[in-house]
MIVEXKE-883425 format. One record per atom (N, C-alpha, C): atom name; x, y, z. Coordinates in steps of 0.02 Angstrom, whole numbers, padded with zeros to 5 digits. Atoms other than C-alpha are relative to their C-alpha. Example, Ala and Ser with C-alpha at 12.3 -4.5 7.8 and 13.67 -1.06 7.14 Angstrom:
! MIVEXKE-883425
- N, 00045, -00059, 00000
- CA, 00615, -00225, 00390
- C, 00045, 00060, 00000
- N, -00042, -00059, -00003
- CA, 00684, -00053, 00357
- C, -00039, 00055, 00037
! end
This chain:
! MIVEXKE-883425
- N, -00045, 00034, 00046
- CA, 03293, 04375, 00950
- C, -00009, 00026, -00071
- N, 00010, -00037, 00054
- CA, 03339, 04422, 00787
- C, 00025, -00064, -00067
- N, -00027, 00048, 00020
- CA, 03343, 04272, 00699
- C, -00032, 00002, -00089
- N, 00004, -00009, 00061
- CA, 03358, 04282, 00491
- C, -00065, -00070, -00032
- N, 00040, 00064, 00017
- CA, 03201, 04160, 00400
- C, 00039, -00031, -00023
- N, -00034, 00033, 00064
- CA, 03325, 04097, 00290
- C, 00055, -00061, 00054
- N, -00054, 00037, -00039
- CA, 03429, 04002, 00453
- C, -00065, -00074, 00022
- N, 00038, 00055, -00016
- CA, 03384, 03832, 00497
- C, 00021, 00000, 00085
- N, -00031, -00002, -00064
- CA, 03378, 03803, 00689
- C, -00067, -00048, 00029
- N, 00029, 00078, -00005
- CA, 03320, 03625, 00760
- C, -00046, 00024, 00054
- N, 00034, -00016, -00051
- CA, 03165, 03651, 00891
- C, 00036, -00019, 00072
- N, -00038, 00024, -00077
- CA, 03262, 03568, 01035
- C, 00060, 00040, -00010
- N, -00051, -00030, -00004
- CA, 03404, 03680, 01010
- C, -00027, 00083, 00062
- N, 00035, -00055, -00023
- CA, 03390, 03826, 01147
- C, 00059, 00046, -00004
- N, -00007, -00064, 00024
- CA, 03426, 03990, 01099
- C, -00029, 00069, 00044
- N, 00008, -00037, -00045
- CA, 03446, 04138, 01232
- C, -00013, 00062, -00043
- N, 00044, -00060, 00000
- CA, 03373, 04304, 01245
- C, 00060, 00060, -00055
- N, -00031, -00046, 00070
- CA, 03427, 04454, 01092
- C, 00063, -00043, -00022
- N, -00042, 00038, 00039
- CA, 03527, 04319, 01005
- C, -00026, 00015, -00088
- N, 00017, -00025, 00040
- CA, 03562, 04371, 00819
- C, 00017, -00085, -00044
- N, -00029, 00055, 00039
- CA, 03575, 04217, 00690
- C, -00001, 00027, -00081
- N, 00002, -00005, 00064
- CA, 03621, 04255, 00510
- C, -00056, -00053, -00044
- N, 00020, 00059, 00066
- CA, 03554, 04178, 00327
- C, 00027, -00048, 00001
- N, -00041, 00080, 00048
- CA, 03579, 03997, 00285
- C, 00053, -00025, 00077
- N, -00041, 00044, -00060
- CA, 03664, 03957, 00463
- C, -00060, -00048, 00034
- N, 00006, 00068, -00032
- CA, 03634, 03791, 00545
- C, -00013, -00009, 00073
- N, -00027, 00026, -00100
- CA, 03588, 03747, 00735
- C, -00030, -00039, 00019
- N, 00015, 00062, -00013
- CA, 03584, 03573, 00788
- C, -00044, -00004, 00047
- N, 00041, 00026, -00062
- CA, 03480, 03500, 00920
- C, 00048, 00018, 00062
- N, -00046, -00017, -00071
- CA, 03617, 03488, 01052
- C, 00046, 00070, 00024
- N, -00036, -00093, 00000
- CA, 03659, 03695, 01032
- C, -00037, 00014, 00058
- N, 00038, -00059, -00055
- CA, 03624, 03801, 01179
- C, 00045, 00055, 00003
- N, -00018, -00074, 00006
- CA, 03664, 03989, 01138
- C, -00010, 00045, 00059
- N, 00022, -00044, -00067
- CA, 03692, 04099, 01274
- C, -00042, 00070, -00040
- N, 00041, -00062, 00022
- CA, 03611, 04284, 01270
- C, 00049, 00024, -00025
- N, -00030, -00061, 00052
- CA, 03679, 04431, 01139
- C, 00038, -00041, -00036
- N, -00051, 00008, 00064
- CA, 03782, 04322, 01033
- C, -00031, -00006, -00042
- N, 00002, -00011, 00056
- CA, 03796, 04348, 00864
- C, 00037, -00050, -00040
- N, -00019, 00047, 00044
- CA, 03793, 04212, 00743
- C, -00010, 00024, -00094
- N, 00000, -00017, 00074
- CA, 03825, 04270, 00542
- C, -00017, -00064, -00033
- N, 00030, 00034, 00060
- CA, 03797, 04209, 00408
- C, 00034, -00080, -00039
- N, -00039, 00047, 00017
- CA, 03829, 04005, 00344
- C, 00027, -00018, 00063
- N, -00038, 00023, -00041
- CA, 03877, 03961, 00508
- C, -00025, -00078, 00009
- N, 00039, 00073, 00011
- CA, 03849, 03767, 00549
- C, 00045, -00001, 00098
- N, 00006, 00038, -00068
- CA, 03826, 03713, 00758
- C, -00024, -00052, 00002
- N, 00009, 00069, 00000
- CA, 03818, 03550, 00774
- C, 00022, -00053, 00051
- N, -00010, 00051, -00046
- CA, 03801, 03406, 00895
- C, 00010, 00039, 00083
- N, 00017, -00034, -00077
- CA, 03830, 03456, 01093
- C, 00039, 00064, -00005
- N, -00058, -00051, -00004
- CA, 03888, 03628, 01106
- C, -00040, 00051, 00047
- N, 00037, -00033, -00057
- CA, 03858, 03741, 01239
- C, 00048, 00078, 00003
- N, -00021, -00039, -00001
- CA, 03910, 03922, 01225
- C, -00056, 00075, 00035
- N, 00051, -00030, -00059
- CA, 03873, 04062, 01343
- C, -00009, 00063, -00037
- N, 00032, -00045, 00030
- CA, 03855, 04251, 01310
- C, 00032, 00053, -00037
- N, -00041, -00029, 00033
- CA, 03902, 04369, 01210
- C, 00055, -00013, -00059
- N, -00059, 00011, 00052
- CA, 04000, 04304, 01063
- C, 00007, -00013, -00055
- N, -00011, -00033, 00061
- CA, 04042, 04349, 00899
- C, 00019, -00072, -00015
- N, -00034, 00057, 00027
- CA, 04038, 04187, 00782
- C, -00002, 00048, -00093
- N, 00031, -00049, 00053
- CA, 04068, 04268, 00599
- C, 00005, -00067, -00072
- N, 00027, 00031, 00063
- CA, 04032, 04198, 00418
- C, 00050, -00092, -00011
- N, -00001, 00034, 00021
- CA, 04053, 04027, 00376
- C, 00036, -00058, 00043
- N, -00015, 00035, -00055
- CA, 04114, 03956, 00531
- C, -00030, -00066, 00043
- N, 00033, 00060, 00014
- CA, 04085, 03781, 00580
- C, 00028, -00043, 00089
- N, -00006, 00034, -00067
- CA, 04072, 03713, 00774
- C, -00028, -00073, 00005
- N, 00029, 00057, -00033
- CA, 04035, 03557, 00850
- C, 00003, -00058, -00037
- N, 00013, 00047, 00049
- CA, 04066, 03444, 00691
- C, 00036, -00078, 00024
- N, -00060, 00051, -00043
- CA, 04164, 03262, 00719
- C, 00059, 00014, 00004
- N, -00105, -00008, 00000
- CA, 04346, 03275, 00750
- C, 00024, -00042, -00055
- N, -00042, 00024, 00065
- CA, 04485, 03238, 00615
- C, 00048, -00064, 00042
- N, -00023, 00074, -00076
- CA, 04509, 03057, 00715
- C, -00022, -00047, -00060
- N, 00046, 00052, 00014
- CA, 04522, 02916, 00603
- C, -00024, -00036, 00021
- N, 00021, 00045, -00037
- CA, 04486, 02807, 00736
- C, -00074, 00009, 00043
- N, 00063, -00037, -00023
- CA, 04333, 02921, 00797
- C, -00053, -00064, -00025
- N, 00067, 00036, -00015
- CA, 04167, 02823, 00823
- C, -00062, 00061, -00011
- N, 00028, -00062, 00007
- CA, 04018, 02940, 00758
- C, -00052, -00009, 00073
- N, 00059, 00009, -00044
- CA, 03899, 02874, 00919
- C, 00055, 00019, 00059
- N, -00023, -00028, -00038
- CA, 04045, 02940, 01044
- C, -00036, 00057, 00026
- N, 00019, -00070, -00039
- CA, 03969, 03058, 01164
- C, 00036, 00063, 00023
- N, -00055, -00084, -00007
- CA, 04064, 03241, 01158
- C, -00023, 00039, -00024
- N, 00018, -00067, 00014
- CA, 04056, 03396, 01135
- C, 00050, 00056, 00015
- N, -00049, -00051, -00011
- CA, 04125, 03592, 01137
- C, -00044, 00038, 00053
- N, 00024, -00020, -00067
- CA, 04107, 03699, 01273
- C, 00036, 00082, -00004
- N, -00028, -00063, 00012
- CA, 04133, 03897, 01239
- C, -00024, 00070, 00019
- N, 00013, -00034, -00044
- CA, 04140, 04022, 01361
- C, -00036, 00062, -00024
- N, 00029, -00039, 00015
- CA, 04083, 04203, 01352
- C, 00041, 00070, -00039
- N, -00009, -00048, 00049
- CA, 04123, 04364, 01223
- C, 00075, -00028, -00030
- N, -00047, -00012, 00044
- CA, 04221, 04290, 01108
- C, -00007, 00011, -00061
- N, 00034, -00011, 00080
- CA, 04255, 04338, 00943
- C, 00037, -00045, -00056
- N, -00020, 00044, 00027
- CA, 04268, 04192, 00810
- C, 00007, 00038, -00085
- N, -00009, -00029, 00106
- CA, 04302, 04250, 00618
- C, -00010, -00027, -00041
- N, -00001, 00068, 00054
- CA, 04269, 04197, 00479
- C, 00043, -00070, -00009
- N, -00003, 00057, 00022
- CA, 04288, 04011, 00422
- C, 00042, -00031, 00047
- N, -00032, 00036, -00042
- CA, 04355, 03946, 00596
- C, -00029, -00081, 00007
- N, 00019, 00041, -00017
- CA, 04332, 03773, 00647
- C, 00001, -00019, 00070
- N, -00010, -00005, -00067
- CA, 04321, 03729, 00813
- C, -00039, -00096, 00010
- N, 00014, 00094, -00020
- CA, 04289, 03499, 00849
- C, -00010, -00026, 00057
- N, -00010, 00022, -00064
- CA, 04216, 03423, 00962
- C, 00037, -00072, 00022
- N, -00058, 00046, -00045
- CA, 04316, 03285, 01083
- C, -00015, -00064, -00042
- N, -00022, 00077, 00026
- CA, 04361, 03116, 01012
- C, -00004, -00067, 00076
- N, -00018, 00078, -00068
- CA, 04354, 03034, 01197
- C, -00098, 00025, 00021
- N, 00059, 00025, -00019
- CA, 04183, 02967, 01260
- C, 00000, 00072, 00063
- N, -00005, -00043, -00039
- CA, 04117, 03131, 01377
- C, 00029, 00056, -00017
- N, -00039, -00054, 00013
- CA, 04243, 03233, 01324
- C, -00016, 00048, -00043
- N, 00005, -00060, 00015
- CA, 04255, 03411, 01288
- C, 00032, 00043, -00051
- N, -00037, -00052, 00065
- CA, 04341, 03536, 01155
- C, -00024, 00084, 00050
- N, 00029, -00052, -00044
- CA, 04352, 03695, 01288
- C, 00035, 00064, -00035
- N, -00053, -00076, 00004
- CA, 04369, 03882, 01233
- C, -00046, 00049, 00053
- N, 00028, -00029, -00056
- CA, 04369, 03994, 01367
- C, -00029, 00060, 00012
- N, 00032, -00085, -00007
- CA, 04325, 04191, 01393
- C, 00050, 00049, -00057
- N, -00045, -00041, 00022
- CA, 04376, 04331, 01310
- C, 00041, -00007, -00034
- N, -00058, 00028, 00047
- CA, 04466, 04231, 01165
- C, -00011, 00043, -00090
- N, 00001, -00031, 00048
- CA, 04506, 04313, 00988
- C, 00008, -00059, -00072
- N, -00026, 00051, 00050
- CA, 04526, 04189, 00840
- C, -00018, 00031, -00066
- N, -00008, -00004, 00055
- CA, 04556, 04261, 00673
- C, -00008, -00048, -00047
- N, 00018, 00063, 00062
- CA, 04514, 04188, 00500
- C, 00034, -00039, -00024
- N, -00012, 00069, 00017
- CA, 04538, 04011, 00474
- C, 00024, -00037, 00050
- N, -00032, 00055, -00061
- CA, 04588, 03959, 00643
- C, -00046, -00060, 00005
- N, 00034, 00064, -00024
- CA, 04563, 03792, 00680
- C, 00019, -00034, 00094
- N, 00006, 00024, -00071
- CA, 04524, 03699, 00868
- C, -00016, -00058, -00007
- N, 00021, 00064, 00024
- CA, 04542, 03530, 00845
- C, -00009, -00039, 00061
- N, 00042, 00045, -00061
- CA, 04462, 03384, 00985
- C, 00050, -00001, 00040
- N, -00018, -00003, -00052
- CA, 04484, 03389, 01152
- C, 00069, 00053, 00020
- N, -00045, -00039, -00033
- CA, 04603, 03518, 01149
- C, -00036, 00050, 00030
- N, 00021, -00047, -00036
- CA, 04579, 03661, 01278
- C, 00029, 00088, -00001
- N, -00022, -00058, 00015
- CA, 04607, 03850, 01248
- C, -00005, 00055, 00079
- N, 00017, -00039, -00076
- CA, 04627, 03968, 01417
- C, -00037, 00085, -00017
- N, 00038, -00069, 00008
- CA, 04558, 04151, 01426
- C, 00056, 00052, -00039
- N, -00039, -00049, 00024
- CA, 04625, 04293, 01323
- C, 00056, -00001, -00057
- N, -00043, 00027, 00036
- CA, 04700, 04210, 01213
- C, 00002, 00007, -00090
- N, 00015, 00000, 00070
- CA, 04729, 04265, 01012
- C, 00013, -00059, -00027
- N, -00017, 00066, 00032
- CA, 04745, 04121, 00880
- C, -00005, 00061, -00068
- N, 00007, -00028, 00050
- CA, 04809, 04239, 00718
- C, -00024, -00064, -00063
- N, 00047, 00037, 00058
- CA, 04742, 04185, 00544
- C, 00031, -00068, -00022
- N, -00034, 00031, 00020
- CA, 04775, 04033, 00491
- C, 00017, -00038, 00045
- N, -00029, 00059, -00039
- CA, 04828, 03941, 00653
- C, -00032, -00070, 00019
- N, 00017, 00051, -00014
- CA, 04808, 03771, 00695
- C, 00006, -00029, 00059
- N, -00011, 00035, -00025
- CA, 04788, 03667, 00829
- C, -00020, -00074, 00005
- N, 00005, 00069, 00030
- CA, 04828, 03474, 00833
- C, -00056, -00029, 00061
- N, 00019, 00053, -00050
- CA, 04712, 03364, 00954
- C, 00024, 00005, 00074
- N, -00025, 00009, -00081
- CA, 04732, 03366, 01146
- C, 00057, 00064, 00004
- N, -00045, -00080, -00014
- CA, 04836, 03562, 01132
- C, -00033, 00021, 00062
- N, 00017, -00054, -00054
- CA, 04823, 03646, 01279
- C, 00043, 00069, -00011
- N, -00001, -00071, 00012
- CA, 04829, 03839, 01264
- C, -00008, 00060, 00080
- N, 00009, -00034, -00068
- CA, 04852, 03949, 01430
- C, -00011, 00047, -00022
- N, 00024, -00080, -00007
- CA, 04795, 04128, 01476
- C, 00056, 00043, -00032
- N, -00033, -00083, 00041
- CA, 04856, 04273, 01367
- C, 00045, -00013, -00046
- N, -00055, 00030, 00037
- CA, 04971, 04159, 01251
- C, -00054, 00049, -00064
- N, 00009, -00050, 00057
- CA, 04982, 04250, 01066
- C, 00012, -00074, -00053
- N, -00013, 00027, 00029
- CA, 04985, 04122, 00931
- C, 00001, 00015, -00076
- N, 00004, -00021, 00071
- CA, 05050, 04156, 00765
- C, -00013, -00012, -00064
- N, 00028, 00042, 00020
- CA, 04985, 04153, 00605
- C, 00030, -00017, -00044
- N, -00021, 00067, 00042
- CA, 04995, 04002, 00492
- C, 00038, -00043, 00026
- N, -00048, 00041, -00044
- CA, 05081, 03916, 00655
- C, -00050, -00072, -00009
- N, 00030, 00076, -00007
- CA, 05040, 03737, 00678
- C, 00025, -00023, 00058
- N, -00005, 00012, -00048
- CA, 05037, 03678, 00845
- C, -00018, -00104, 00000
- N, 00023, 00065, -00022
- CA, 05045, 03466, 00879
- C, -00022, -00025, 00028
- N, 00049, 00019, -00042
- CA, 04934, 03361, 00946
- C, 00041, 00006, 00079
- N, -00030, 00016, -00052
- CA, 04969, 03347, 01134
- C, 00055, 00056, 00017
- N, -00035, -00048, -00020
- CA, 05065, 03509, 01132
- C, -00030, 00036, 00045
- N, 00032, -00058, -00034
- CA, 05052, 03648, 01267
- C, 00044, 00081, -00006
- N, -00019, -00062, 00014
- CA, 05071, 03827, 01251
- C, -00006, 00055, 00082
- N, 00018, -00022, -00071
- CA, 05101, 03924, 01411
- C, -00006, 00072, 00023
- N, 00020, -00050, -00007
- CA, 05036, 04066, 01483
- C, 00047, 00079, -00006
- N, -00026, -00072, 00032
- CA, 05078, 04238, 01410
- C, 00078, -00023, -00046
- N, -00049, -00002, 00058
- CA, 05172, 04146, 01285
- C, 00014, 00026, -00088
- N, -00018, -00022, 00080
- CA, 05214, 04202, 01108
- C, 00024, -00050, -00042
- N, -00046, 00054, 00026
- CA, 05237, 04053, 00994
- C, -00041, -00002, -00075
- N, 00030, -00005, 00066
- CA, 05221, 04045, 00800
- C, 00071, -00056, -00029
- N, -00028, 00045, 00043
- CA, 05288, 03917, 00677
- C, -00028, -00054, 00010
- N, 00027, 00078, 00007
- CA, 05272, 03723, 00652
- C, 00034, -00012, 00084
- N, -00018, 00032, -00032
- CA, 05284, 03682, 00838
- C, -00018, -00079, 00019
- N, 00009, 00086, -00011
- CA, 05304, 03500, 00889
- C, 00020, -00015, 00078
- N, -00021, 00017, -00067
- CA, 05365, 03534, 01082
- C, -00018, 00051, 00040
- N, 00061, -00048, -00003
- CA, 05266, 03637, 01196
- C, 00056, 00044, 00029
- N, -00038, -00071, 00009
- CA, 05327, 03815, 01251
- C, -00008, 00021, 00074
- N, -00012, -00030, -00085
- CA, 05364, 03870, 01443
- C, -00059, 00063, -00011
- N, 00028, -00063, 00017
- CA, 05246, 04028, 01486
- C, 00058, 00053, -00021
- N, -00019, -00077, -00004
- CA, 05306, 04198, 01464
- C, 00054, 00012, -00058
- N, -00052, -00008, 00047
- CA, 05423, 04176, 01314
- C, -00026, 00010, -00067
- N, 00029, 00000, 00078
- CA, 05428, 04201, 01130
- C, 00037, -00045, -00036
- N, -00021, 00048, 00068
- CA, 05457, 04045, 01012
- C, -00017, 00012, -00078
- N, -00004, 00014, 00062
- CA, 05486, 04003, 00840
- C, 00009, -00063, -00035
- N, -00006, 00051, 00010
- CA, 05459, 03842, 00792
- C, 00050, -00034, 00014
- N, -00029, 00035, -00033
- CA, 05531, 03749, 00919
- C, 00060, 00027, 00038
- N, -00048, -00050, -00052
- CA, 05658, 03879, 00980
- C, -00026, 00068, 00026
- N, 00009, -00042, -00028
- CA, 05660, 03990, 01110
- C, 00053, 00052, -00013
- N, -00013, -00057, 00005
- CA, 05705, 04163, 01072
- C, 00009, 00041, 00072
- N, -00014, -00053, -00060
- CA, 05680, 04269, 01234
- C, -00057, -00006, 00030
- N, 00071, 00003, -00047
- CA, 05540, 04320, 01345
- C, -00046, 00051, -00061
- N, 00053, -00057, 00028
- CA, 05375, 04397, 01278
- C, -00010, 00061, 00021
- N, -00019, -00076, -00019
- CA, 05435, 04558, 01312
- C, -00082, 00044, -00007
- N, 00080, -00069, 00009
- CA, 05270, 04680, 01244
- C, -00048, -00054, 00038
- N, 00058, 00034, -00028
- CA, 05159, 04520, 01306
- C, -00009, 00005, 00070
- N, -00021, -00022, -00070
- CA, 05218, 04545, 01476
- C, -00011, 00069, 00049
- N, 00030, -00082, -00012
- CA, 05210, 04739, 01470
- C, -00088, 00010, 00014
- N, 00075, -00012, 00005
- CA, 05042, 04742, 01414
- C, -00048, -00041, 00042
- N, 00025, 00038, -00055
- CA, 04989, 04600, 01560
- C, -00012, 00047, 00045
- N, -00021, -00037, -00038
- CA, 05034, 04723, 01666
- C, 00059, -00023, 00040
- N, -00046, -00006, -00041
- CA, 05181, 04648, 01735
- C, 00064, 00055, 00008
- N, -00055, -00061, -00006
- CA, 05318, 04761, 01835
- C, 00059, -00008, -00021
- N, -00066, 00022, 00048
- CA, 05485, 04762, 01785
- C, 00046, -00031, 00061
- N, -00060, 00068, -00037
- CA, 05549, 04660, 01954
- C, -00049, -00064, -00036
- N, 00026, 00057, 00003
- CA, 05420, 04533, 01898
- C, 00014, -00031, -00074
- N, -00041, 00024, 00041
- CA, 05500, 04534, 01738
- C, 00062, -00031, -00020
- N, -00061, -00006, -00046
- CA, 05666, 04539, 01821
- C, 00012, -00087, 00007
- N, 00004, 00052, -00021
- CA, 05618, 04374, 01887
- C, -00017, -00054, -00068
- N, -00006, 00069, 00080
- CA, 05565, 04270, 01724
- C, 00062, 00016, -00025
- N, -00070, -00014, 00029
- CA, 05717, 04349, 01633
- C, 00051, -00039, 00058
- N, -00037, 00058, -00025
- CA, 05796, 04253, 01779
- C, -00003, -00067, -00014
- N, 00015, 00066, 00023
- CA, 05710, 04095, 01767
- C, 00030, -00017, -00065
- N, -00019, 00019, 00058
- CA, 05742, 04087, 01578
- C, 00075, -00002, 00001
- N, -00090, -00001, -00019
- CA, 05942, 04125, 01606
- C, 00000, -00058, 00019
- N, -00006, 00074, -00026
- CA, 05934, 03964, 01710
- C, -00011, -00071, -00037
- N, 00013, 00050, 00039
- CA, 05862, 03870, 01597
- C, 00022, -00026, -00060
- N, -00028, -00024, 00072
- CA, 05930, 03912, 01457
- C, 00076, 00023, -00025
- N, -00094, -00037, 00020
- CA, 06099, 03992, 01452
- C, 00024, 00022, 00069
- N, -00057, -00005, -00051
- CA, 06189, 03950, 01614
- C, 00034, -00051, -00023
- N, -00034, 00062, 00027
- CA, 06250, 03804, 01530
- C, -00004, -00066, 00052
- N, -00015, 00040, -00043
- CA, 06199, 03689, 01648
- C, -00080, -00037, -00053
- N, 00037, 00050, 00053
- CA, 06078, 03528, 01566
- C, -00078, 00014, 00045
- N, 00057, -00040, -00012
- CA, 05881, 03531, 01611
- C, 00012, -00017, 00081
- N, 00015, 00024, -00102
- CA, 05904, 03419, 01793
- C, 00032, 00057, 00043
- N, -00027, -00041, -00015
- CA, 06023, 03544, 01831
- C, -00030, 00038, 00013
- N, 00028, -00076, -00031
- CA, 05935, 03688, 01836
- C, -00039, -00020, 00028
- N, 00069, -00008, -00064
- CA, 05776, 03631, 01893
- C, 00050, -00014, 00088
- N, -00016, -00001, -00058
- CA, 05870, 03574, 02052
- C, 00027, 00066, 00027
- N, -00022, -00061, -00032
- CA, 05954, 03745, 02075
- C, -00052, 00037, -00004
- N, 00083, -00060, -00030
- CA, 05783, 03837, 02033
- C, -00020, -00016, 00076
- N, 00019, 00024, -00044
- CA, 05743, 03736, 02176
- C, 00038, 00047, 00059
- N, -00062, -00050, -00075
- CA, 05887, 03830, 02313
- C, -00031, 00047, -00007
- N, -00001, -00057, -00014
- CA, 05836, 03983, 02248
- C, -00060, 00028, 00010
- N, 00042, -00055, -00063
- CA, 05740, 04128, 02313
- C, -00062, 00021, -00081
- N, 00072, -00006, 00063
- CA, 05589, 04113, 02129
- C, -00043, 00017, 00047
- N, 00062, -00012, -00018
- CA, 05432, 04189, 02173
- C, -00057, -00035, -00044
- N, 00052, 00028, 00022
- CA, 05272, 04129, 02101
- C, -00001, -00013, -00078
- N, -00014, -00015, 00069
- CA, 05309, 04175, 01923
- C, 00060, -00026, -00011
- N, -00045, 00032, 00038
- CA, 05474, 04088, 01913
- C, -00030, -00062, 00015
- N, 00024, 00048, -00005
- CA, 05407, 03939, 02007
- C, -00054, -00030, -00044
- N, 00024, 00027, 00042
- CA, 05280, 03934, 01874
- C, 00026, -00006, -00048
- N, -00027, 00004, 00040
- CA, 05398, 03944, 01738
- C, 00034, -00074, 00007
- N, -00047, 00041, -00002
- CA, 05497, 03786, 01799
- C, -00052, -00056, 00022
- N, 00027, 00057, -00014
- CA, 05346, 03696, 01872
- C, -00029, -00030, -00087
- N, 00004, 00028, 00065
- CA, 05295, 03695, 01675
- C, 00052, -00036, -00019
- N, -00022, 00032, 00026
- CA, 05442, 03641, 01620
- C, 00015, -00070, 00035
- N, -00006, 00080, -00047
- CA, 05443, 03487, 01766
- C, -00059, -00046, -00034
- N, 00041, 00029, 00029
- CA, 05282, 03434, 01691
- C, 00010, -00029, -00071
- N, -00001, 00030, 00079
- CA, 05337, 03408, 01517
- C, 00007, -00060, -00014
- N, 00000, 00076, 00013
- CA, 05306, 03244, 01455
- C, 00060, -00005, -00046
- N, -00045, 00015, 00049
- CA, 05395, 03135, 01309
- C, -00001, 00054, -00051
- N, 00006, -00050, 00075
- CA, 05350, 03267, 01185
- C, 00061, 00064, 00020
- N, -00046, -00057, -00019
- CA, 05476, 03397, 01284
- C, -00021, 00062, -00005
- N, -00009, -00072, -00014
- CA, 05510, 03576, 01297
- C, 00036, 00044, -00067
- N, -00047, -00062, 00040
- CA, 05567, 03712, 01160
- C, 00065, 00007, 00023
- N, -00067, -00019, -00022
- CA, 05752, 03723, 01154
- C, 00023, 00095, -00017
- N, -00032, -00071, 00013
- CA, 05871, 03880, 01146
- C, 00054, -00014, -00065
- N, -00041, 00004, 00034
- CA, 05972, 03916, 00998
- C, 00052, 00056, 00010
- N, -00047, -00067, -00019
- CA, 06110, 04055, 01026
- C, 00000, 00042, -00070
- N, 00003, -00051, 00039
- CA, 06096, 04196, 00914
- C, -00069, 00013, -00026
- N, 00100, -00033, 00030
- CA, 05883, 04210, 00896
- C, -00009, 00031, 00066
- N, 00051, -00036, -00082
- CA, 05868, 04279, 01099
- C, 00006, 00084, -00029
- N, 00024, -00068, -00015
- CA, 05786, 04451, 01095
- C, 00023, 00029, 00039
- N, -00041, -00053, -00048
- CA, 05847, 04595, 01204
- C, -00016, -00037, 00069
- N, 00021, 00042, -00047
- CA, 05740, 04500, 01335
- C, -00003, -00049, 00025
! end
């Protein structure tokens, strides 16, 4: 371990094998550091947090603190829970859960640029960027390979869906595979899609789904029941089983004249 004199770090806190900790950073009692990550400088871990290996936390970054809950109780039992090589940036925040037990989850392989915030009990999936500046409200859910843009603001109880593209003030969560703009849908995440590796029938096929949904002119019951007749594979069926799930908070609409080539 390569741990700086100048860091404070609580004896009951455990701390895995070549772990680096900067000057003047913080680590609570309830920290457990996996092996090789790298903690800079000013960082503050606090209360239950459990992170595994490999992962880049950088200057002035602040985990595990209470959630922005006025109704929060400080003797609630929670915590964050953060998988392996990710890389956090400067001055992120990241909260743990507001519900008794509960969690604040980020998962593998996640990128978060400076000043993102991860606010309680929301959950982040693998692969996932958060550019500078983004927010998320309370109870967000975040799927695999979504791009979030920065200085977006995401609402509590929103979800963001896999290999989506969504930036602005959203307030209604976002089907996978598309690209929003605060609250409208534009098109599909065309380069997000490429660079997944999907082929171009399996693109073929969301660029269907979304047509249906969106600009056949038929209302939402509508389509879902005709998605239903037709011949979707796995990737439209997930496109429509998201949007069946959507609660009161709804779905991103379409506006006519923002869709992309895609």
């Amino acid at each position: 371990m390569k741990i700086h004199p100048a860091a404070i770090i609580d004896p009951e806190a455990q701390i895995g094998a070549d772990v680096e900790v900067g000057p003047y950073s913080v680590i609570g009692a309830g920290a457990i550091i996996g092996e090789r990550c790298k903690i800079q400088s000013h960082v503050v871990i606090e209360g239950s947090v459990r992170m595994g290996v490999e992962n880049f936390v950088g200057p002035g970054t602040v985990i595990g603190t209470a959630p922005q809950d006025a109704a929060f109780r400080a003797e609630t039992s929670s915590g964050v829970e953060i998988g392996n090589r990710n890389v956090i940036r400067e001055h992120c925040t990241i909260h743990r859960a507001a519900t008794e037990g509960g969690v604040t989850v980020l998962g593998n392989d996640n990128f978060l640029l400076a000043g993102a915030h991860i606010g309680h009990d929301a959950r982040v999936g693998d692969n996932v960027t958060m550019a500078n500046d983004s927010l998320l409200g309370g109870h967000v859910r975040i799927g695999d390979g979504a791009f979030l843009g920065g200085g977006s603001m995401f609402h509590q109880h929103v979800r963001v869906g896999r290999l989506a593209l969504a930036q602005g003030r959203t307030t209604k969560s976002v089907p996978p595979f598309i690209s929003a703009v605060a609250n409208y849908a534009l098109g599909l995440n065309a380069v997000g899609l490429r660079r997944a590796g999907l082929s171009a029938a399996e693109r073929d096929e969301i660029k269907r789904a979304f047509k249906l949904l969106y600009r056949s002119g038929l209302n939402t019951s509508q389509a879902m029941e005709k998605a239903k007749a037709s011949d979707f594979g796995s990737l439209g069926r997930e496109f429509f089983d998201f949007v069946a799930a959507a609660d009161t908070r709804g779905f991103v609409a379409y506006r006519a004249g923002l869709e992309s080539d895609e």
